[in-house]
C-alpha positions in Angstrom: 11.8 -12.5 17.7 11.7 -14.1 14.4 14.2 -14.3 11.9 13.8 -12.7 8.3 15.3 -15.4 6.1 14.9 -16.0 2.1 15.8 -19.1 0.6 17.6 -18.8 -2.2 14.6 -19.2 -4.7 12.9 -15.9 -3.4 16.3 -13.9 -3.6 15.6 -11.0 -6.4 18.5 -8.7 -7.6 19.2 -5.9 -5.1 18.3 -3.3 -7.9 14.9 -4.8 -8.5 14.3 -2.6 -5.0 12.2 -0.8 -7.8 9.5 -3.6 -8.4 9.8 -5.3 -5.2 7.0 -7.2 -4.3 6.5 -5.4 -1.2 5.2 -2.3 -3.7 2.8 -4.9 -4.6 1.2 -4.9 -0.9 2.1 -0.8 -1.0 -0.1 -0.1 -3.8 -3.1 -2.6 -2.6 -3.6 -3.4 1.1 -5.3 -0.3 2.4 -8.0 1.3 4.4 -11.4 2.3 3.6 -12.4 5.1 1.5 -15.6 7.2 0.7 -16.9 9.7 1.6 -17.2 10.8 5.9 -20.3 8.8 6.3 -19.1 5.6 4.7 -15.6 6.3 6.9 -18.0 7.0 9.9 -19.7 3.3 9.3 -16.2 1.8 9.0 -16.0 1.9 5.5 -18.9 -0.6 4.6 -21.2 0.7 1.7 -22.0 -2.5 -0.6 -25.6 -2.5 0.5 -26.0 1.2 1.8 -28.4 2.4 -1.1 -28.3 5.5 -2.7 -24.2 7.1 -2.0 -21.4 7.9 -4.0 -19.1 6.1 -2.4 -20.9 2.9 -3.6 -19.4 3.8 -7.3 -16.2 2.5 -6.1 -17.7 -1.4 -4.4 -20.8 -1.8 -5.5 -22.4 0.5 -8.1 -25.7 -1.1 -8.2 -26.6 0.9 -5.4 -26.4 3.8 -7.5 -29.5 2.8 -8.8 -31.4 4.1 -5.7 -30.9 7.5 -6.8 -33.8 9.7 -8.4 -32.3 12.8 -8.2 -29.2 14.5 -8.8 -26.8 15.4 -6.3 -22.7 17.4 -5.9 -20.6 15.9 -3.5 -16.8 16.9 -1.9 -14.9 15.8 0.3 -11.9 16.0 2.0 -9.2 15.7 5.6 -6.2 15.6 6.9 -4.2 12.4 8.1 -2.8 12.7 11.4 -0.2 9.7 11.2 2.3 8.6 14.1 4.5 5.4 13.8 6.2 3.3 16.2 9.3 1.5 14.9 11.0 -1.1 16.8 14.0 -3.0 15.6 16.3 -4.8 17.4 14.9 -3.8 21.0 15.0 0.1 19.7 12.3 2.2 19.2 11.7 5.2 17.5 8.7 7.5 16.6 8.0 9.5 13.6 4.9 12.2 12.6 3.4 12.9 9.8 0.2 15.3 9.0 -1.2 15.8 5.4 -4.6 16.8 3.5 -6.0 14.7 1.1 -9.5 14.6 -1.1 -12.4 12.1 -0.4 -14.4 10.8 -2.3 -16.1 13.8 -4.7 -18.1 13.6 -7.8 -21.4 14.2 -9.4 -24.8 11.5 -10.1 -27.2 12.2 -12.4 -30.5 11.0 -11.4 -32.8 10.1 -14.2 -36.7 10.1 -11.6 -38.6 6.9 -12.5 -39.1 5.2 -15.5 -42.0 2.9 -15.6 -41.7 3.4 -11.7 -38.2 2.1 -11.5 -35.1 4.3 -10.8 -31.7 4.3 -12.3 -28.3 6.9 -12.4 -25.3 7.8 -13.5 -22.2 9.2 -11.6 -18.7 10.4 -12.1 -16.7 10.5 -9.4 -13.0 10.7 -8.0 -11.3 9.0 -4.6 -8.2 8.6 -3.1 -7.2 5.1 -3.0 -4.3 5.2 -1.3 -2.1 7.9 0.5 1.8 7.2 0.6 2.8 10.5 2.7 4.7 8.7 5.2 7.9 8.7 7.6 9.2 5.9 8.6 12.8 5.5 10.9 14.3 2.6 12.5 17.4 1.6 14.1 19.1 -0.9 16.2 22.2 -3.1 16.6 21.6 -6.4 14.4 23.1 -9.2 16.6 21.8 -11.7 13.9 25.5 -12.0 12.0 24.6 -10.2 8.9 25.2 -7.3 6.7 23.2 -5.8 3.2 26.9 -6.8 2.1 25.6 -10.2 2.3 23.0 -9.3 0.3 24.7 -8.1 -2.2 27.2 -11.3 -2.2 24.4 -13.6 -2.5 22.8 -11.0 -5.4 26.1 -11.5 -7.2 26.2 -15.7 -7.1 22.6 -16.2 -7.9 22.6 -14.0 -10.9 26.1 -16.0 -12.6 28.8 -13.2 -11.5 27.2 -10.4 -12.9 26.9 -7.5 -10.8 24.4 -5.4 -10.8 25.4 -1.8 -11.5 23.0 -0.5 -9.2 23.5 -2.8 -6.3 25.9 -5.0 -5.9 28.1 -3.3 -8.2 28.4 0.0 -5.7 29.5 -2.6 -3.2 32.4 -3.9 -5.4 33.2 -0.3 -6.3 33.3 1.2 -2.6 35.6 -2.1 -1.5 32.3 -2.8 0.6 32.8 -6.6 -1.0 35.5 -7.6 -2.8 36.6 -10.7 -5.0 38.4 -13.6 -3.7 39.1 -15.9 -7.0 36.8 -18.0 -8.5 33.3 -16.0 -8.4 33.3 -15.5 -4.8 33.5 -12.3 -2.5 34.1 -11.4 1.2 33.7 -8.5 3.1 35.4 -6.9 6.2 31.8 -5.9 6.8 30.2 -9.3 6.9 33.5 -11.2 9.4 32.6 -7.7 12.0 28.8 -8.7 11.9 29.1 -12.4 12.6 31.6 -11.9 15.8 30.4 -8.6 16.8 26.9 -7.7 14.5 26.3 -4.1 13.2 24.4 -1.1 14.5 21.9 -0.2 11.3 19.7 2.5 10.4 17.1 2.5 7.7 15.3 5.8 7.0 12.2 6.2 4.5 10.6 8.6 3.2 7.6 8.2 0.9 5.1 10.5 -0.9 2.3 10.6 -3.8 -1.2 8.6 -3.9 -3.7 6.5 -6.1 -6.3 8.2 -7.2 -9.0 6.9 -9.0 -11.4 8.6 -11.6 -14.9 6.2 -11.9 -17.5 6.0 -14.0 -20.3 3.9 -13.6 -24.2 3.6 -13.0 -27.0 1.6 -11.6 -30.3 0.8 -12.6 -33.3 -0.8 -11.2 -34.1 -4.1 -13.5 -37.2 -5.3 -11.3 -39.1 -4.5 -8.1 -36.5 -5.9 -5.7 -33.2 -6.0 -8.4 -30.6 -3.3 -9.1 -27.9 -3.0 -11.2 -24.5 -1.6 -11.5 -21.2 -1.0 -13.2 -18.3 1.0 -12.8 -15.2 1.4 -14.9 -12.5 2.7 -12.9 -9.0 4.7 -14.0 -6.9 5.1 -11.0 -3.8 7.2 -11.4 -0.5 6.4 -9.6 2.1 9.1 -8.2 4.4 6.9 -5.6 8.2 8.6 -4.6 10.4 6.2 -2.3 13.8 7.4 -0.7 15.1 5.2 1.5 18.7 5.9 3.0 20.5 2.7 4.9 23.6 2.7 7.1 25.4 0.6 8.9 28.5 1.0 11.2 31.1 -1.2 13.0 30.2 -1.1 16.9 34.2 -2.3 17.7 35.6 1.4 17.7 38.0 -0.8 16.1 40.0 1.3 13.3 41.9 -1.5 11.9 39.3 -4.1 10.5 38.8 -2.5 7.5 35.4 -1.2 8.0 34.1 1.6 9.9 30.5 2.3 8.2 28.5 2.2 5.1 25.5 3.6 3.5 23.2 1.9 0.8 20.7 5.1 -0.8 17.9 4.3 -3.2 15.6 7.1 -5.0 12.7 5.1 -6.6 10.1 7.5 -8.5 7.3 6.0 -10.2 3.7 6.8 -12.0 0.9 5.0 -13.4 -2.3 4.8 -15.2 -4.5 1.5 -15.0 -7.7 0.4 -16.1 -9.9 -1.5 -13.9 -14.4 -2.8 -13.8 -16.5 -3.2 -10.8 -19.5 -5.2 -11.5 -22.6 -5.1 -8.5 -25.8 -6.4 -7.5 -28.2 -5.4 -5.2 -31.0 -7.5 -3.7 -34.2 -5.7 -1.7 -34.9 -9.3 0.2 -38.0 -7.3 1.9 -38.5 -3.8 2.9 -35.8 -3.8 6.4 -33.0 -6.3 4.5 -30.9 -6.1 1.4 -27.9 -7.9 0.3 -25.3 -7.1 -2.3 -22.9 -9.0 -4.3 -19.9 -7.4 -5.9 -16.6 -7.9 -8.0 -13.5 -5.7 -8.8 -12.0 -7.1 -11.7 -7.8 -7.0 -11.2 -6.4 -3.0 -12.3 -4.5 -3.4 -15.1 -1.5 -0.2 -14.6 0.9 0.7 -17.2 4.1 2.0 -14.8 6.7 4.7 -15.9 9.7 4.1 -13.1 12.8 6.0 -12.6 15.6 4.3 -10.0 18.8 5.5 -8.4 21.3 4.5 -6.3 24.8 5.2 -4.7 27.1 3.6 -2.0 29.2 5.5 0.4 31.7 3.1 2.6 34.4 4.1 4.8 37.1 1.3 4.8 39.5 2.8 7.2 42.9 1.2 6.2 41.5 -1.5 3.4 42.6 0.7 0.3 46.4 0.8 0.7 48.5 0.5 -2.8 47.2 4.2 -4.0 44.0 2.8 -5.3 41.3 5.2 -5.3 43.9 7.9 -3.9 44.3 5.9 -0.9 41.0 7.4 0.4 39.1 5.5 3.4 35.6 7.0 2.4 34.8 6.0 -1.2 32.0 6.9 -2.9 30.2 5.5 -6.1 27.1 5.5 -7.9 25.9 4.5 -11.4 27.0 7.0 -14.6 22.5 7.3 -15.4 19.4 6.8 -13.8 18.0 3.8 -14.3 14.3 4.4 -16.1 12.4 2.0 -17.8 8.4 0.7 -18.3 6.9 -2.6 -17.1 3.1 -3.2 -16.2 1.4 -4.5 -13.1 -1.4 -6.9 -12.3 -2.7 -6.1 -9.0 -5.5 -8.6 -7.5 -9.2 -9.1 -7.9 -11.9 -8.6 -5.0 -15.0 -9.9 -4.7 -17.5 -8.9 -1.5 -20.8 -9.9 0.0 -23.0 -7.4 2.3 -26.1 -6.7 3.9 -27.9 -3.9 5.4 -30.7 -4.3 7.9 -33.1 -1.0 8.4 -35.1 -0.4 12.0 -37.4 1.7 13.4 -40.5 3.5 11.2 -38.9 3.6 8.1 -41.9 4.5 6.8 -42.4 8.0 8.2 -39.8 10.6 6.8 -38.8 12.5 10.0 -39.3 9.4 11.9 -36.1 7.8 14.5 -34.8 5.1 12.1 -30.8 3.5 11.1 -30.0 0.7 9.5 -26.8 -1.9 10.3 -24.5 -2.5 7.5 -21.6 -5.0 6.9 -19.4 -6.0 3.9 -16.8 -9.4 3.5 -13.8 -8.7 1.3 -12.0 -11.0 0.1 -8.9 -10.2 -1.5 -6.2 -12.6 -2.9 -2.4 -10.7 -2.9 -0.9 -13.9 -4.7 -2.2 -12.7 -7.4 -0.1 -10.2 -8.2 2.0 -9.5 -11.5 4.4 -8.1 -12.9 4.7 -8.0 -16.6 7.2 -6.5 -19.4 6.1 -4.0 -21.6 8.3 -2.1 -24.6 8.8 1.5 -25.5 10.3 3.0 -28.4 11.7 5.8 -25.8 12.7 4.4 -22.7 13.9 1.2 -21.3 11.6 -2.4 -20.7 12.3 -3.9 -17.4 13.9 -7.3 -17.8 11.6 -10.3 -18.1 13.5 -12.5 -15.9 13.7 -10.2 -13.0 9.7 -9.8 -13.1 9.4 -13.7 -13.4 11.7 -13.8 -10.1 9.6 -10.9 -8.5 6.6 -12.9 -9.2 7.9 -15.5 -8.0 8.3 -14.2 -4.4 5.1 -12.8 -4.7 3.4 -16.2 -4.9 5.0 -17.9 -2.3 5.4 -14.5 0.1 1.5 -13.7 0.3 -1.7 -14.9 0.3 -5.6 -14.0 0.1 -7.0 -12.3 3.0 -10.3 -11.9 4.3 -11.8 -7.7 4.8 -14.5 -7.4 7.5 -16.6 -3.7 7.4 -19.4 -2.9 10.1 -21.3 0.1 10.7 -24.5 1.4 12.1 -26.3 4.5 11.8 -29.6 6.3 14.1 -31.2 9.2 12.1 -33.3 11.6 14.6 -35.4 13.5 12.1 -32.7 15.5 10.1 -29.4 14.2 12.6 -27.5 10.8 12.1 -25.1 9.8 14.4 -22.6 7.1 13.1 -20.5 4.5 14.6 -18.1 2.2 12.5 -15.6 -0.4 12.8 -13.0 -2.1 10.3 -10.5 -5.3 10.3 -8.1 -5.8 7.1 -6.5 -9.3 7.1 -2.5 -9.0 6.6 -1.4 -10.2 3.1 2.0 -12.1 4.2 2.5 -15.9 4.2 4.0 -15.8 7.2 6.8 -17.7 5.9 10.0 -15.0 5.9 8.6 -14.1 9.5 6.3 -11.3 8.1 2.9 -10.7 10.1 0.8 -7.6 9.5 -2.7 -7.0 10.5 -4.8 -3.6 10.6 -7.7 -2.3 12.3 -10.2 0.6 11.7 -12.5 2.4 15.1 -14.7 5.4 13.6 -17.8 7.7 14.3 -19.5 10.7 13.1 -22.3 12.7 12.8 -24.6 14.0 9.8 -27.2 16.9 9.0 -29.8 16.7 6.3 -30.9 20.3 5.9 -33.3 21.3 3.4 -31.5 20.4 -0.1 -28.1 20.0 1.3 -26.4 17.4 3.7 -23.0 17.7 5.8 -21.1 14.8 7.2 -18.3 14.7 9.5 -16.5 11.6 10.4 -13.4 10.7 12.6 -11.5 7.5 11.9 -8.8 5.6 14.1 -6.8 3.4 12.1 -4.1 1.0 13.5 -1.9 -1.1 11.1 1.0 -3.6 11.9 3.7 -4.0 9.2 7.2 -5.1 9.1 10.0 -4.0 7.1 13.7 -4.8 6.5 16.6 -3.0 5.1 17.6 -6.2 2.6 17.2 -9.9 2.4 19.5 -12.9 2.8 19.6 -16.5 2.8 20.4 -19.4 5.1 22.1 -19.2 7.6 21.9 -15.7 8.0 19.4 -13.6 9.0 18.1 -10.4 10.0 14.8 -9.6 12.1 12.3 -7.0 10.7 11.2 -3.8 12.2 8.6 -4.0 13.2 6.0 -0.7 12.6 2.8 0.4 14.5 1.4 3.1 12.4 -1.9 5.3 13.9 -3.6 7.6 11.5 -6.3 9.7 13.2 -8.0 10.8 10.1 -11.4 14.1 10.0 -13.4 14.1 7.6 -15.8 16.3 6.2 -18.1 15.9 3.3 -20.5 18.7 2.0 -23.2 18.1 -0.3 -26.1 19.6 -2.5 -29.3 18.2 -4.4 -29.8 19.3 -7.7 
């Protein structure tokens, strides 16, 4: 198993667990959206003609529409993940609602016998409702009091009240002259290692609110643009503990927790620029690009440390007391802004069958290449007159480990569709290349198997779509440096999504 290891110039301050780059890949490396036909064809919809969901890839295909149509959507996520760390495994559930894509277009007919429209719509980004749990005995010979050691000699001394400083408080490291510190902890871990347990509990979404339209420019040209405000709710609990195996009462260390509350919202600002090419009457291609979001972020971060250090505390300090509790005298809050990364995408749709005659057997194939570069990521300072500016140094450091932890991946989307008069049936398929580097041992990959089915009635259409989604991701409770180490958990989540989308011509 490989070794999660940071050298010392990705090290970031244990309190900057509220704008850790792994947010970064949080907030941006997710599955398909649209509405349950574009889930049913795996999520591809840059050349797919006249469809809502288009407003938020390519939004020149919103130039196919001559009439008006309402559209809503909506599910539930049926999520199950597999944690194993350390040779343990552990599952957790999860089932939640969400909205799908949903909004209005406006066709405007034919003008000079070419068509254009507009549309407002809303769709749900990202879904953070999650459980995650994992556990294990770390034979690797470290401890998150490492972590905070090494948080405490690459920042000059200073601890951070947040981190590293709840660790000095609860006697879960302590000084030792001259700038350095040991821990009872760390000497049990190396000889003996520690059972840990990380727990983590997340909640809140991105939605985005689009507007945009497309328009015909030529026989065979269309179109588009789309300006996009996505709105950001993400909550993050995560509760870590680790315990002496020994049953030894007189090393000075029996257990320790490490509990973080991170809340955080968001408002960004983002354009989606399209093109759509009618190459002959069965094939189209499209060309797209998302400019970066742009999010303003309003964060709130708490902490506290709970250690139990058996006989350590001996001379009346702290009461004598083996379990010691601290945590900081305010929540931390404070603003700072985020960058995430572009997208650009190439697709093609080839039609069959008598597309000519309206209730004629006919489908189309239809793919999309993503390419998305998670480098690119930043964080940036930003000042307010009422709450607190994340510190500039910090966010350089952040970005930092951004640039070296991840890297551009490639987003392939295929689908296919067979209409029989007023049925479709739909089959779809997805792969999402992981963002990691692979240098810290981090691997991720995730996979997307759908189908569905569709009625066109008479002024009204209903879609229904079912979508398997499998994603590989790691996670670890802290980082350290050389020599030490500490292997990731890794996490198999499945998310068996329905989907039903209802809509009416106006």
């Amino acid at each position: 198993m490989k070794k999660l290891i940071v050298l010392s110039s990705l090290v970031i301050p244990m309190a900057v667990m509220a704008q850790t780059p792994e947010n970064t890949i949080k907030y941006n490396w997710q599955g398909a959206n649209g509405t349950a036909r574009v889930q049913a064809l795996g999520g591809a919809s840059g050349a797919l003609g006249g469809e809502i969901s288009t407003l938020f890839s390519n939004p020149a295909n919103i130039g196919f529409y001559k009439n008006s149509e309402a559209v809503i959507s909506g599910g539930v996520n049926f999520l199950n993940n597999k944690s194993t760390f350390y040779g343990d495994s552990y599952n957790t559930k999860e089932n939640r609602g969400f909205l799908g894509t949903t909004g209005l277009v406006f066709g405007r007919g034919r003008s000079q016998g070419r068509s254009g429209a507009f549309s407002v719509g809303v769709t749900q980004l990202a879904n953070f409702n999650n459980q995650v749990t994992y556990f294990g005995h770390n034979n690797d010979g470290s401890s998150m009091a490492d972590a905070f050691i090494a948080d405490v000699k690459n920042h000059g001394g200073d601890r951070d009240q947040y981190g590293s400083d709840l660790a000095y408080k609860t006697y879960w490291i302590n000084p030792t002259g001259g700038g350095n510190y040991s821990s009872p902890a760390s000497a049990i871990a190396k000889t003996n290692g520690l059972f840990q347990d990380m727990d983590i509990s997340t909640s809140g979404q991105i939605n985005e609110l689009a507007f945009g339209g497309g328009k015909q420019v030529s026989d065979r040209v269309y179109l588009g643009a789309t300006v996009g405000i996505p709105m950001m709710k993400y909550d993050e609990t995560r509760r870590y503990y680790e315990e002496d195996p020994t049953n030894n009462n007189d090393n000075d260390f029996k257990s320790a927790s490490y509990n973080t509350k991170l809340m955080t919202n968001g408002e960004g600002f983002n354009i989606k620029l399209g093109a759509l090419f009618n190459l002959s009457d069965r094939f189209r291609v499209g060309l797209a690009a998302h400019t970066p979001t742009w999010y303003s972020i309003t964060q709130s971060f708490d902490a506290n440390a709970d250690v139990n250090t058996e006989n350590l505390v001996k001379d009346g300090t702290d009461n004598g007391k083996a379990q010691i509790f601290a945590q900081p005298d305010h929540v931390l809050e404070f603003d700072y802004r985020i960058r995430t990364p572009y997208k650009v995408m190439g697709s093609a749709t080839a039609l069959f069958g008598d597309i000519y005659t309206p209730n004629a057997t006919k489908g189309f194939i239809t793919g999309d290449i993503e390419y998305i570069d998670y480098s690119a990521s930043k964080y940036s300072v930003t000042h307010s007159q009422d709450r607190g500016t994340a510190d500039e140094d910090v966010l350089k450091s952040t970005n930092s480990v951004i640039k070296n932890a991840y890297k551009g991946a490639v987003n392939v989307k295929l689908g296919t569709e067979v209409k029989f008069n007023t049925l479709a049936v739909r089959l779809g398929g997805a792969y999402f290349g992981g963002p990691y580097n692979d240098i810290i041992g981090e691997k991720g990959s995730m996979y997307q198997a759908s189908g569905g089915l569709g009625y066109r009635g008479n002024g009204f259409f209903i879609d229904l779509a079912y979508v398997h989604n499998i994603k590989n991701d790691v996670d670890a409770p802290y980082r350290v440096e050389k020599p030490l180490a500490i292997s990731p958990a890794e996490i198999k989540t499945t998310n068996s999504r329905l989907m039903l989308t209802l809509g009416v011509k106006l």
